[in-house]
LOFI-199557 format. One record per residue (C-alpha): y, x, z. Coordinates in steps of 0.001 Angstrom, whole numbers, padded with zeros to 6 digits, always signed. Each point is the difference from the previous one (the first is absolute). Layout:
! residues N
YXZ...
***
This chain:
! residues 129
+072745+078270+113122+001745-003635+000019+003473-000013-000238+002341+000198+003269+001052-003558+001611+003905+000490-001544-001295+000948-003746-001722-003771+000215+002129-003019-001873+000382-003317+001354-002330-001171-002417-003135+002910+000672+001005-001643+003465-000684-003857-000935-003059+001180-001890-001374+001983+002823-000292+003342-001617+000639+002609+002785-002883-002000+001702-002206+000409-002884+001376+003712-000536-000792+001139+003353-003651-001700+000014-000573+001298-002990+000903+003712+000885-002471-000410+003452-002921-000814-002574+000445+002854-002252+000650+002375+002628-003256-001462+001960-001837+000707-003211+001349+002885-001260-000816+001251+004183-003435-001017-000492-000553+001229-003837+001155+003453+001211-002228+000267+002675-003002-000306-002269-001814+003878+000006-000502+001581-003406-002906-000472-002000-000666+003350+000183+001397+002688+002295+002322+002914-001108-001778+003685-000459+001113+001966+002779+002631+002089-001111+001458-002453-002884+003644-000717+001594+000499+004082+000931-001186+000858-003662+003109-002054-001329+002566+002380+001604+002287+001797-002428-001850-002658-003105+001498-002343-002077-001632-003051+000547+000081-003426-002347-001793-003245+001799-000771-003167-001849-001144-002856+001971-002507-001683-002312-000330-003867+000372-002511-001842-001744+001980+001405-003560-002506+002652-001239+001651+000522-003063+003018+000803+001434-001836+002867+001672-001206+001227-003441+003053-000151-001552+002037+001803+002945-002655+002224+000309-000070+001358-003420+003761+000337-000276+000371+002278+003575-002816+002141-001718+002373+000089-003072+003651+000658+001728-001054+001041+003848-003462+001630-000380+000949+002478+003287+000309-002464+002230-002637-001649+002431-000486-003698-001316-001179-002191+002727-001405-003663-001176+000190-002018+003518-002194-002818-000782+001164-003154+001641-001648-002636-001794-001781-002259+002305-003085-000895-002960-003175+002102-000184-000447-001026-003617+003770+001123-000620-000227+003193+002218-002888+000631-002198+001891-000184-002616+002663+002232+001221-002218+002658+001121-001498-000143-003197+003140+000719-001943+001044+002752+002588-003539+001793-000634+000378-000212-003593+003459+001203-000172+000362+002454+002667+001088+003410-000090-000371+003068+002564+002737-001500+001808-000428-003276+000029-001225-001788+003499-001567-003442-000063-000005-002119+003356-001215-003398+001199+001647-001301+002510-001895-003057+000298-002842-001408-002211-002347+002600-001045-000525+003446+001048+000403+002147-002048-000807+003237+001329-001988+001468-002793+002684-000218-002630+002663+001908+002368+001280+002997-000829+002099+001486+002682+001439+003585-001620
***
């Protein structure tokens, strides 16, 4: 969100910046519009949102950083190992969500789901308890 018209000095004025601001706000909106419009790599399993009523939940959006995943994922087994730990993969690679989906299989526990959001599918590796 740009700034409002009075928060803008005489100088952001001469240099054109609530122009440049404003255009710059319509692209990313525009994108972020179309980006989020873009269906899931793989549907949800019917009955995944009501099955989270009355959990505690933990989601990680993964992107393109698999061992970030590892390392998060080892310490919520660790400290949190009751919770459901989702791993939202966001990473727009199919080598890297690889990767990621790799690490997830490898270090996932009972409660530990593993989703593609765009990239690969990976259905096989879900786990949806």
């Amino acid at each position: 969100m740009p700034p409002r018209l009075q928060d803008y000095t005489l100088n952001d004025w001469l240099h054109l910046r609530p122009f440049t601001h404003t255009m710059k706000t319509r692209r990313y909106r525009a994108i972020d519009r179309d980006y989020s419009r873009l269906p899931a790599t793989s549907p949800l399993p019917p009955g995944f949102i009501s099955s989270l009523n009355a959990r505690r939940v933990l989601v990680s959006i993964a992107f393109a950083d698999p061992q970030t995943i590892d390392w998060q994922a080892q310490l919520v087994k660790l400290y949190v190992p009751d919770v459901l730990y989702v791993v939202a993969d966001n990473t727009t690679s199919d080598l890297q969500a690889a990767e990621i989906a790799s690490v997830a299989e490898k270090t996932m526990f009972p409660t530990c789901v593993y989703r593609g959001i765009h990239g690969i599918n990976p259905a096989a590796r879900m786990d949806w308890r």
